[in-house]
DOKOLSE-773855 format. One line per 2 residues: number of its first residue (from 0); for each residue z negated, x, y of C-alpha. Coordinates in steps of 0.2 Angstrom, whole numbers, plus 5000, padded with zeros to 4 digits. Layout:
% residues N
NUM> Z:X:Y ~ ... $
This chain:
% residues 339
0> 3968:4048:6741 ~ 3988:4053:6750 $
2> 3991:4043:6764 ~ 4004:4027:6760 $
4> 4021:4032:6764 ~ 4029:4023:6778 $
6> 4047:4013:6777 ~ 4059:4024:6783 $
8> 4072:4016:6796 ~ 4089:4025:6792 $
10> 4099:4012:6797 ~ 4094:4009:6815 $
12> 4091:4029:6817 ~ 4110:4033:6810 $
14> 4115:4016:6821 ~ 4108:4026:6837 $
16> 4115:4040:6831 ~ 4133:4032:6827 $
18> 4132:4025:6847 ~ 4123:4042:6855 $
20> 4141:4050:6848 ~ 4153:4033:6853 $
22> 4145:4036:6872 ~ 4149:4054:6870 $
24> 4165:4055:6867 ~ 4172:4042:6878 $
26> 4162:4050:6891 ~ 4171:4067:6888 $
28> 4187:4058:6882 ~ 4187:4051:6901 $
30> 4184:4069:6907 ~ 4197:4074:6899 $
32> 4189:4083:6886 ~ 4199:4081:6867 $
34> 4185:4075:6853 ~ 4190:4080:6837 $
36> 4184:4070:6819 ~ 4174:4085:6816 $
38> 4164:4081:6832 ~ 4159:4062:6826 $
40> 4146:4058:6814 ~ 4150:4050:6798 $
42> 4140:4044:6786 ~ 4144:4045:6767 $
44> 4140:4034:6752 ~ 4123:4033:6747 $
46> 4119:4045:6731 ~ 4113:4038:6716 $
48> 4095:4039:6709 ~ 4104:4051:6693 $
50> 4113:4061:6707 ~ 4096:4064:6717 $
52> 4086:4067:6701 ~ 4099:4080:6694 $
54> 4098:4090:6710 ~ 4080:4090:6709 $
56> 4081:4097:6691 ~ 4092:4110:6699 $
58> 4079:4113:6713 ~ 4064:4112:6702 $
60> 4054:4101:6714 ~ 4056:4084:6718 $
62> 4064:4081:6736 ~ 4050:4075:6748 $
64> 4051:4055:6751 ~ 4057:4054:6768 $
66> 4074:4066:6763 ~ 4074:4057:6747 $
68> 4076:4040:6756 ~ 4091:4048:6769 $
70> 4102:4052:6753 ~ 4098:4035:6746 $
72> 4105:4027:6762 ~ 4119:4042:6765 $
74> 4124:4056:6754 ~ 4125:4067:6768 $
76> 4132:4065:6786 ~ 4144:4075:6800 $
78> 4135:4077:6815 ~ 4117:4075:6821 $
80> 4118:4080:6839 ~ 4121:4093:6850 $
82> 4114:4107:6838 ~ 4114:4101:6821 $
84> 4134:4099:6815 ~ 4133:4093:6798 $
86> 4118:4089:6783 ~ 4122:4095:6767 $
88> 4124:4081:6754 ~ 4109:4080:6739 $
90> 4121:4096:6728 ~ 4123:4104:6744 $
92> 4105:4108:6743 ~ 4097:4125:6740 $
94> 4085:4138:6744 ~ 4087:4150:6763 $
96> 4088:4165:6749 ~ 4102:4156:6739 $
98> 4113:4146:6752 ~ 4109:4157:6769 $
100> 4105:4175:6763 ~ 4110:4182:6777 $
102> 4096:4174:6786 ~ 4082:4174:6772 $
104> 4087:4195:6774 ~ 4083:4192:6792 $
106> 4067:4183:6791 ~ 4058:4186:6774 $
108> 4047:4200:6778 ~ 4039:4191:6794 $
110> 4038:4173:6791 ~ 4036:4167:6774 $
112> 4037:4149:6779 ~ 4056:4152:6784 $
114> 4058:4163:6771 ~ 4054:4150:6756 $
116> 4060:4134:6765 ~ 4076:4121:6756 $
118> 4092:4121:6768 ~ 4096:4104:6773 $
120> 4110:4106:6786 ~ 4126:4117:6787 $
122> 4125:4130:6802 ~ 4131:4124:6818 $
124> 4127:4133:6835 ~ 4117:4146:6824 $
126> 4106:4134:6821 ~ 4100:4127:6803 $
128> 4087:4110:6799 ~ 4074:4118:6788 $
130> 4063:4110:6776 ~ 4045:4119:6770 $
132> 4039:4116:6754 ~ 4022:4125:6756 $
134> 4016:4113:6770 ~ 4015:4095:6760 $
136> 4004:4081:6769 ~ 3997:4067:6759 $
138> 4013:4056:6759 ~ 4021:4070:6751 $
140> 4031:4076:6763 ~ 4037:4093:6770 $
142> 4035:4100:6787 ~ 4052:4101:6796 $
144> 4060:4111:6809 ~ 4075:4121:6816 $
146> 4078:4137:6816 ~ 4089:4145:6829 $
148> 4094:4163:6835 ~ 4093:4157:6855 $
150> 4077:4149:6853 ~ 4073:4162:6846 $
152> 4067:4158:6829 ~ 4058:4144:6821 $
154> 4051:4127:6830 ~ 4042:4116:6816 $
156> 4046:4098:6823 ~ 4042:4084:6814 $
158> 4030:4082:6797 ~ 4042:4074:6788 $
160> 4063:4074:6788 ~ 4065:4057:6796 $
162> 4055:4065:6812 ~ 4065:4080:6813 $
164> 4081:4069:6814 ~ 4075:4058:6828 $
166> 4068:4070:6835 ~ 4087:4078:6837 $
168> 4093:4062:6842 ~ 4083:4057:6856 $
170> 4085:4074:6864 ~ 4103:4072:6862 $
172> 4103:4053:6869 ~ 4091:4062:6885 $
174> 4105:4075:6886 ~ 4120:4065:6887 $
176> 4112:4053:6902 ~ 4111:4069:6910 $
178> 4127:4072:6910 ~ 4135:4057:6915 $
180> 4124:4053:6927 ~ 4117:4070:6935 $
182> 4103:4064:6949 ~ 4106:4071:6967 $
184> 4092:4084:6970 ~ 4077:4075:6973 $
186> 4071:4075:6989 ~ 4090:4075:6999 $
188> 4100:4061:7006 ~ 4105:4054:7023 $
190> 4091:4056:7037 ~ 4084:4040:7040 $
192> 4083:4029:7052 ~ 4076:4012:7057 $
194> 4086:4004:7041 ~ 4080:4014:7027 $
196> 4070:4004:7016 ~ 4059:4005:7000 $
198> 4049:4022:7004 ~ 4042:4022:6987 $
200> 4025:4032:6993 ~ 4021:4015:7004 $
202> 4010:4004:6993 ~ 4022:3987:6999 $
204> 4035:3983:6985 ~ 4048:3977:6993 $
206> 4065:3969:6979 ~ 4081:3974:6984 $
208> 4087:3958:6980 ~ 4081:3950:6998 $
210> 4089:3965:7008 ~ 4105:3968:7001 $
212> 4117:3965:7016 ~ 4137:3960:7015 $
214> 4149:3974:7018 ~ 4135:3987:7018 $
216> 4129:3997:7002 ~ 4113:4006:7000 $
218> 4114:4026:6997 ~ 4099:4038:6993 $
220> 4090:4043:7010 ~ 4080:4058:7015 $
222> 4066:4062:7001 ~ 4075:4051:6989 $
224> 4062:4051:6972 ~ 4061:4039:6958 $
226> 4045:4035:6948 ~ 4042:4025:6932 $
228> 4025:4017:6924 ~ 4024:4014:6906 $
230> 4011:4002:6899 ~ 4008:3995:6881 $
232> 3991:3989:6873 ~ 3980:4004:6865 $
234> 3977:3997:6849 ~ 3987:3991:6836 $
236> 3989:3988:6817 ~ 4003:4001:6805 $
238> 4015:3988:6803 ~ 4017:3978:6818 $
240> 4027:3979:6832 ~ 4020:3985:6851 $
242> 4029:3977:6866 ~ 4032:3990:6877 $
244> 4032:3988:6896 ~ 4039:3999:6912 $
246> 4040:3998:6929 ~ 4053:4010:6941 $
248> 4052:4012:6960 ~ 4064:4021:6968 $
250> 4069:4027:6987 ~ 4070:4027:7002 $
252> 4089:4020:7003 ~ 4101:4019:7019 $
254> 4113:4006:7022 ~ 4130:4014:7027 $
256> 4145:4002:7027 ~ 4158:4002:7011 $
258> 4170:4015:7020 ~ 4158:4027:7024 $
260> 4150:4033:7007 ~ 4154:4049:7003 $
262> 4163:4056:6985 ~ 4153:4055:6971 $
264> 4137:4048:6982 ~ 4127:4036:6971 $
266> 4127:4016:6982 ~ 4121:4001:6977 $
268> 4123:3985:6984 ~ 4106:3979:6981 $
270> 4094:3994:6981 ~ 4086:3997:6966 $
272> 4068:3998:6976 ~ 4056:3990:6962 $
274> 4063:3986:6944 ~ 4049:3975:6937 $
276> 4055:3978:6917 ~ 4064:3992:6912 $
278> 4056:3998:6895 ~ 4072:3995:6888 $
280> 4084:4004:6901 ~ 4072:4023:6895 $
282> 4075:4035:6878 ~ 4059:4037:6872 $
284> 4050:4049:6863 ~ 4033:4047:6850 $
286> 4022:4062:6847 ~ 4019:4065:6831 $
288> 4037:4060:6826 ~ 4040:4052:6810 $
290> 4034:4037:6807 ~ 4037:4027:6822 $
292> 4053:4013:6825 ~ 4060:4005:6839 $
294> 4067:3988:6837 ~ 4087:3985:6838 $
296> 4083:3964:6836 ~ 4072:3953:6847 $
298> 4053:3952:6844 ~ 4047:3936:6841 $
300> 4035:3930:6854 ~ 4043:3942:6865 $
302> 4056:3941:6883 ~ 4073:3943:6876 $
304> 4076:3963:6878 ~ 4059:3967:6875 $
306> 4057:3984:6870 ~ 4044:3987:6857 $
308> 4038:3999:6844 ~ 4032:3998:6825 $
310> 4021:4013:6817 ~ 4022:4015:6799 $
312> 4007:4025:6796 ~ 3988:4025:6807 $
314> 3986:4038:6818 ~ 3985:4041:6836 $
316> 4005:4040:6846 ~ 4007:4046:6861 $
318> 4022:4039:6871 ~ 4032:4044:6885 $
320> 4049:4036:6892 ~ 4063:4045:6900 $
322> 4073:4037:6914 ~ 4091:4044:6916 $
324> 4096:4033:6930 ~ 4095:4035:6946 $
326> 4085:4052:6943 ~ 4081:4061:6928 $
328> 4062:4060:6928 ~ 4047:4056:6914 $
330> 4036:4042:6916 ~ 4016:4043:6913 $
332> 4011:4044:6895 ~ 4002:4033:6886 $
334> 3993:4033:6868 ~ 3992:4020:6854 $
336> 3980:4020:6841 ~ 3985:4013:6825 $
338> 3973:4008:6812 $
């Protein structure tokens, strides 16, 4: 019996993806930077059951569900992220040997998996989304990758289509908090002295809330680290959303007053020492990809801003959040079971 085929999200992954390239480009607009509409993404109109099924006589396979379902939503689409320019529309589709033969020459004799795989992207930063027909799972669907000449070669992703483009996604989302908010090197900051507060190695949690003082702000002291706690429940049905929960520490901090901090030094006026709830402040990420969604409306039952997580098929997740802010660091990981 094939396993049952999950409901594919599109329109909250190309939602995320339509406000990873908003940020982006005012980000770089505001250094100065020109963005071009070659540079946005763009969605199309959905094709048409006829269209995919005409393409898939061209083919002579049909289109695995998950790639089948993207064209029903967008009949292609401009850019991805930071490696993947442009997905082909449903008659863009062809075979490496047809579309890229210069690659297919490249790889045929060594890696037949490459070598027989449907091109689903246009090249961009000699890099191509791959599709391989000889690895089918039990929903149907075929494993899927990139291939790239700096990587160098081919890193299967995802199982399916829908994995491999939230997969690119998040890593672009991780990417772009870099960049505008590149951490000092962990560890530096001010010497301390008798004010620095929140040492997050002592086992005290202290809020910065209750220590904020007027006309001072608080700036990263000596051995400045940040760390982050992810929890959720281990169990849960296909189907049914998981409320996600995190907790961030971060310090020591110094208080210096207002005219004294320095260009580009990170201050706040309350210290972010403890952050009780911040699941939804981290990108996270879901191995295997594929099948799982994050909410974009409120859970029912749930705070307001809960951050929680839907997986379409049973299996066992396992889940890790990113923190951008005030340091780049990866939380604990933790793994659901789905049944």
């Amino acid at each position: 019996m094939g396993e049952a085929a999950p409901v594919y999200d599109w329109k909250s992954l190309l939602a995320r993806c339509e406000r990873w390239s908003r940020e982006r480009a005012e980000w770089r607009r505001g250094k100065g930077h020109q963005v071009t509409a070659d540079q946005l993404p763009a969605a199309a109109a959905p094709a048409t059951e006829a269209q995919i099924a005409r393409e898939e006589a061209r083919l002579g396979v049909p289109l695995p569900p998950s790639l089948r379902s993207f064209y029903l939503q967008s009949n292609g689409h401009g850019v991805v992220g930071n490696f993947i320019r442009a997905i082909r529309s449903v008659e863009q589709l062809g075979w490496l040997r047809d579309v890229e033969p210069h690659l297919y020459d490249l790889v045929f004799e060594d890696d037949a998996a490459v070598a027989r795989s449907l091109v689903v992207s246009g090249e961009a930063d000699a890099s191509w989304w791959l599709l391989n027909p000889g690895d089918v799972d039990g929903r149907g669907e075929w494993q899927a990758g990139r291939w790239s000449s700096w990587n160098p070669g081919m890193a299967w992703i995802a199982k399916d289509f829908f994995g491999l483009f939230e997969s690119e996604v998040s890593a672009s989302e991780r990417l772009l908090a870099r960049e505008q908010y590149p951490p000092p090197t962990p560890g530096t900051g001010r010497s301390r002295n008798e004010l620095s507060v929140g040492d997050i190695s002592s086992g005290t949690v202290v809020h910065g809330a209750r220590i904020a003082r007027t006309g001072y702000m608080y700036v990263p002291a000596e051995g400045f680290a940040s760390t982050v706690t992810v929890s959720a429940r281990p169990t849960a049905r296909a189907g049914e959303w998981v409320v996600l929960h995190a907790t961030r520490r971060s310090g020591p901090w110094n208080p210096v007053r207002r005219e004294e901090i320095r260009p580009d030094e990170l201050s706040m006026f309350e210290p972010l020492i403890f952050e009780r709830e911040v699941a939804g402040n981290l990108a996270w990420s879901v191995d295997p990809p594929g099948s799982a969604t994050f909410n974009s409306d409120a859970i029912a039952g749930a705070d307001p801003g809960a951050r929680g997580v839907m997986f379409g098929a049973p299996g066992i997740y396992k889940l890790q959040g990113h923190s951008a802010f005030p340091l780049s660091v990866l939380s604990n990981s933790i793994t659901i079971r789905v049944e």
